[in-house]
N, C-alpha and C positions, 0 to 999 in steps of 0.2 A: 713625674711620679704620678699615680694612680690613685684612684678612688680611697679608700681605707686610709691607707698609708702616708698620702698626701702630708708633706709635709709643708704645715702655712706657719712661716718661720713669722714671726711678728714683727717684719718688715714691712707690713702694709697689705700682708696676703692674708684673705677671708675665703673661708672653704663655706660654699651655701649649704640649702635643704632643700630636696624637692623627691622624699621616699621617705617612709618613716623606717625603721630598719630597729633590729634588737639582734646584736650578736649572739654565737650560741657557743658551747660546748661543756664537755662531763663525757669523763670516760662511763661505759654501763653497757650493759645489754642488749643486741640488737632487737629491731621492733620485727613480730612474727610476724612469718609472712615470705622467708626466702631471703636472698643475696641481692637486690635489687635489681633483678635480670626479668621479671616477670611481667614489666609492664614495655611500654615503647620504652626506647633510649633514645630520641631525640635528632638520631643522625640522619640525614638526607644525604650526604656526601657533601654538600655543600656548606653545612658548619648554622641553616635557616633552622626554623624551627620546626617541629614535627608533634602528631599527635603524641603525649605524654604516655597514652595506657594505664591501665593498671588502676586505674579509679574503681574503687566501692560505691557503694549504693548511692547516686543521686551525686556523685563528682565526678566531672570531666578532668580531662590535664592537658596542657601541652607543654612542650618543654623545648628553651631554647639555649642551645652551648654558646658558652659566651668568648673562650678559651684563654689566655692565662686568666690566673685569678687577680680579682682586681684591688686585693688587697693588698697586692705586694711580694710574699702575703705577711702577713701581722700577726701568726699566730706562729708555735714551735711544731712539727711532724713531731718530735720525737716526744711529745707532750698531749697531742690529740689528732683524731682523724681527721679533722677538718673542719672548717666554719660555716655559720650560715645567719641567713637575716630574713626576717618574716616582714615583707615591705608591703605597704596596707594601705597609702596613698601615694598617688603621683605626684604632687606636689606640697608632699610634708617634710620632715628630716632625710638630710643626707644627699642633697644634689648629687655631690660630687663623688659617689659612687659610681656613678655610670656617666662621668663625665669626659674620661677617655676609652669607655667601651668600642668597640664598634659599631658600625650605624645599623646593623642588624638586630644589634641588642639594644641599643637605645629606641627603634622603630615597635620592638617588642614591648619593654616597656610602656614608650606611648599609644600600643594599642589594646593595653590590657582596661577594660572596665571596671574600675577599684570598686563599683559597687555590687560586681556580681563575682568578684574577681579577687585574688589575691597570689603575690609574687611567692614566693621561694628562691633567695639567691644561696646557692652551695658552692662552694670549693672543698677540694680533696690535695691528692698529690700522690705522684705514681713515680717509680724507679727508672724509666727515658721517656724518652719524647713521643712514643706510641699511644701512652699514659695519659691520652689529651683532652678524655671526652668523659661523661659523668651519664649514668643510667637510672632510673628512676622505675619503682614498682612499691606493690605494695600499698597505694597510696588513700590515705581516709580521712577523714574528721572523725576526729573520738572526744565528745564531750569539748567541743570547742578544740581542740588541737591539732594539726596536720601532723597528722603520721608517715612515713614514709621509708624507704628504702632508698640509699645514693649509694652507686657503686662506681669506683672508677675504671673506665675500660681499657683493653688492652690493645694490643695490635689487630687478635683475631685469628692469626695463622704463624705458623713456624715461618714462610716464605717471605716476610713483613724485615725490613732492616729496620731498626732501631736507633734512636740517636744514645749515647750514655750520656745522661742530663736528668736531674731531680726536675722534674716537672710538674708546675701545683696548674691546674685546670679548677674550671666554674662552671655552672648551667644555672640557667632560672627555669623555674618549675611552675609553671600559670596551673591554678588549682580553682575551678571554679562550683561553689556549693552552695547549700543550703542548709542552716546558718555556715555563714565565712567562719573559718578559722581566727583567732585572737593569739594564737600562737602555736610554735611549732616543736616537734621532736623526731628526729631523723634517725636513723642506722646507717651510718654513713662506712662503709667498706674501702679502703684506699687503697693503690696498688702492690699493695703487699700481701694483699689479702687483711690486712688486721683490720677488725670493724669496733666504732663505738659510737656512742651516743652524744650527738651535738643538740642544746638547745636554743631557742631564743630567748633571749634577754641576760645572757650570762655574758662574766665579761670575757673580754678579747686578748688582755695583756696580763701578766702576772706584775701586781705591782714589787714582788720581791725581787724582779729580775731586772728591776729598770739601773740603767745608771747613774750613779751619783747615788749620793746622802741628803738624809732632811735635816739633822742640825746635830751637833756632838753634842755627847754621853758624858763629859763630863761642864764642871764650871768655867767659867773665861778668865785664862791666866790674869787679865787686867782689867778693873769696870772704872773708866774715871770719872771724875767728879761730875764735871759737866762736857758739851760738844758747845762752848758759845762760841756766834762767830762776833768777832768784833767789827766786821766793816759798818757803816755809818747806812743807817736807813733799811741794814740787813731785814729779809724774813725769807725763813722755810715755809718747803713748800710744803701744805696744810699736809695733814695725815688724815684720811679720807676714809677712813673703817671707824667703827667702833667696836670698842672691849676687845676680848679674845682674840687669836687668831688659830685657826686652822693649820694643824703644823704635818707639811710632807700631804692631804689631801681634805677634801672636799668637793661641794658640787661646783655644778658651774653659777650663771648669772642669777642670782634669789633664790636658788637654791633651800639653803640654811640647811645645807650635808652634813655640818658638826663634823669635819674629819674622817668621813665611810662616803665618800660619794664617788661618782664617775673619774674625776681627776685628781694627778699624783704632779706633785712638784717637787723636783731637785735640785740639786747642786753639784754640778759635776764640773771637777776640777782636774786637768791634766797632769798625769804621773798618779795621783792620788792613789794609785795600787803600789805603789813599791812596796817593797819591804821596809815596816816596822818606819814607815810616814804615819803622819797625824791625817786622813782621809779628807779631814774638810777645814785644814790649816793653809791660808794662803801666802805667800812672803808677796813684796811689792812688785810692782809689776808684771804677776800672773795673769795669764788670760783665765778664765773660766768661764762657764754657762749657767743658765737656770732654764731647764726643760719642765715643762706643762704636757703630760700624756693624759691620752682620756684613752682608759685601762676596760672603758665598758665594752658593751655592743652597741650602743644608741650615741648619734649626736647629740655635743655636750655644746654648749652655749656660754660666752664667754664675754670680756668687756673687751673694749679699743686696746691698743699695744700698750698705751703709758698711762695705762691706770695702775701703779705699782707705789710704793714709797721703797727705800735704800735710808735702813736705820743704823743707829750703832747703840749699846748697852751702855747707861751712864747711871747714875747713883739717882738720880731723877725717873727712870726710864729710859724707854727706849726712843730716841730724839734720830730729826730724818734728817739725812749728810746731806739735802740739796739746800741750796738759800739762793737767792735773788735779790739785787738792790729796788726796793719801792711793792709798788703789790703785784703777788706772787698772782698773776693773774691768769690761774689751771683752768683748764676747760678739758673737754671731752667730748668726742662724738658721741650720739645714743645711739650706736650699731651693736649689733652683738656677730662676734667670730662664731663659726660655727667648727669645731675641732670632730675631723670623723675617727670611730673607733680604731684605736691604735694608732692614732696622730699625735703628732709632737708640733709644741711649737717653742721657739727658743727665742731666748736674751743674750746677747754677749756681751761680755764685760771684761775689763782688765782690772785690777787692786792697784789703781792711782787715781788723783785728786780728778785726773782729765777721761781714765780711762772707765769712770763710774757715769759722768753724765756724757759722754761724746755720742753715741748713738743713741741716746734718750729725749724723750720730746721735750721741745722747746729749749734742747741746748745751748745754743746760745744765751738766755736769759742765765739760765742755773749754774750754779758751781758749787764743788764741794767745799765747806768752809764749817770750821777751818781745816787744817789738812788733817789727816787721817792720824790716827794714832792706835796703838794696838790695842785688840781686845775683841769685843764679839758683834758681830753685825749681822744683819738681816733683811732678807726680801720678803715681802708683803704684796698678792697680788691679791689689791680690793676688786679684780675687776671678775673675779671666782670666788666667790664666797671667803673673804680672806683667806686663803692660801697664803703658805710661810716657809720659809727654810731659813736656817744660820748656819755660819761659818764663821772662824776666827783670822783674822789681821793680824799677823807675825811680820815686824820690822825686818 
């Protein structure tokens, strides 16, 4: 899987940084100036890079197609024209954007001068596979923002065979001025002709559209007294947040997003769409997940896999299902994941005593004690600005 998209499941997979990047889009009005046909289009035949065109006063361009987009892509056609990321250093946010480009495009990259210099990465999407290539005009600094025109290209001639394939394309756009850019706004035209306005820093994913739920609507059929475990020398393991928690989103690592940041966490549970089911009701032995999306444009920062606690609701609070016999002795790496816009990264879990700590760090030490009993529970990822989501235990 690719850049964007990459999914770094929290199996031990870390998506780095080395680009700063700010996702973009907003449907709106194209920027004057034409169809983005007025300046070079970047094509040599060979797919290298080529003078950009189309620069106003005191900007150069070049532009190089990078071709599919490397997002995946991460964003809906039938929701916007396309995306893009205003990348501003080489070795800032986002490595792994152009971590399976080609070596063309990653030699482009490495040869741009971020201090005279500044990237443009676009993608579109055209109706076959002639739809491959991305045009560029119009292009300016207006009061610190790159302006510009992206149009997606077509075959060129009637005599051109065509593949039938949705095919989404990318180019970077080297803008070099005086002052650089701080951010950008395109008119991006896709091959249907429909044009709209993409910006930077805008997010990438709708979080209305993710799957799963963050916690039900209504109270928990059962809250019991206490969760004690009685084995001898028992302790849980510590619960590593304080106060509140962030329910369904926040930022990433120090953050303090208060619930409106880059990343969305859920709870998604298979079947959970039937008909006239309870969406986040699990009986025993379910499998289910808890997915982490970063919904921005910008790499979100994030803590090691098993910085989480697995609680349940008791008349005391909310007490965490893991215990260990002697000291509950937690550690942590000090790494931070780096999750690219419109990445997921996932937990698996089943609704049993074995199937809550089996893939969990330091499993063998922990177990759920004592066994589970119905009512309402919950994930806590301290390693995001606590992030939360609950669901209910049905015998």
């Amino acid at each position: 899987m690719t850049g964007l998209t990459r999914r770094a499941a929290l199996h031990g997979v870390a998506v780095g940084g080395a680009a700063a990047l700010a996702g973009c889009t907003e449907a709106g009005d194209p920027i004057p100036g034409g169809n983005g046909t007025d300046g070079g289009d970047g094509r040599d035949g060979d797919g290298n890079a080529s003078d950009g065109g189309g620069g106003g006063d005191g900007v150069t361009t070049a532009v190089q197609q990078v071709g599919a987009a490397l997002s995946g892509p991460a964003w809906n056609r039938n929701e916007r024209r396309g995306f893009c990321a205003l990348i501003t250093e080489e070795h800032g946010e986002g490595a792994g954007l152009f971590d399976d480009a080609p070596e063309r495009v990653r030699a482009f990259v490495e040869e741009t001068d971020f201090a005279a210099s500044r990237l443009c990465y676009v993608e579109s999407v055209g109706p076959d596979t002639c739809h491959d290539e991305i045009a560029f005009g119009g292009v300016a600094v207006e009061d610190g923002t790159l302006v510009a025109n992206a149009t997606v290209q077509g075959p060129g001639g009637d005599d051109v065979t065509c593949g039938e394939a949705i095919t989404y394309s990318a180019a970077l756009l080297r803008v070099t001025s005086d002052p650089l850019p701080q951010a950008a706004r395109l008119s991006v035209t896709d091959g249907w002709g429909e044009t709209g306005t993409v910006r930077d820093a805008d997010g990438i994913r709708d979080p209305e559209g993710l799957a799963g739920e963050i916690r039900p609507d209504h109270g928990p059929s059962n809250v019991p007294a206490s969760f004690d475990c009685d084995a001898e020398g028992a302790e849980r393991h510590p619960q590593l947040y304080e106060g509140g928690v962030n329910w369904g989103g926040a930022g990433g690592v120090g953050t303090g997003a208060g619930g409106d940041g880059p990343l969305a966490l859920r709870v998604v549970i298979p079947g959970d769409d039937a008909p006239g089911s309870d969406p986040l009701a699990i009986g025993r032995g379910t499998a289910f997940r808890i997915e982490l999306t970063n919904v921005s444009g910008r790499t979100a920062y994030v803590g090691s896999r098993g910085q989480y606690n697995l609680e349940v609701l008791t008349e005391a609070g909310w007490t965490e299902l893991r215990a260990t016999e002697g000291d509950p002795a937690v550690g942590y790496d000090d790494v931070a994941i780096g999750v690219p816009p419109g990445g997921t990264l996932t937990w698996e879990f089943e609704m049993s005593e074995s199937g809550l700590v089996g893939d969990g760090p330091q499993a063998d030490a922990f177990r759920v004690c004592p066994d589970l009993v119905p009512g309402r529970y919950r994930f806590v990822f301290f390693g995001a600005d606590d992030l939360a989501v609950a669901f209910d235990y049905e015998d």
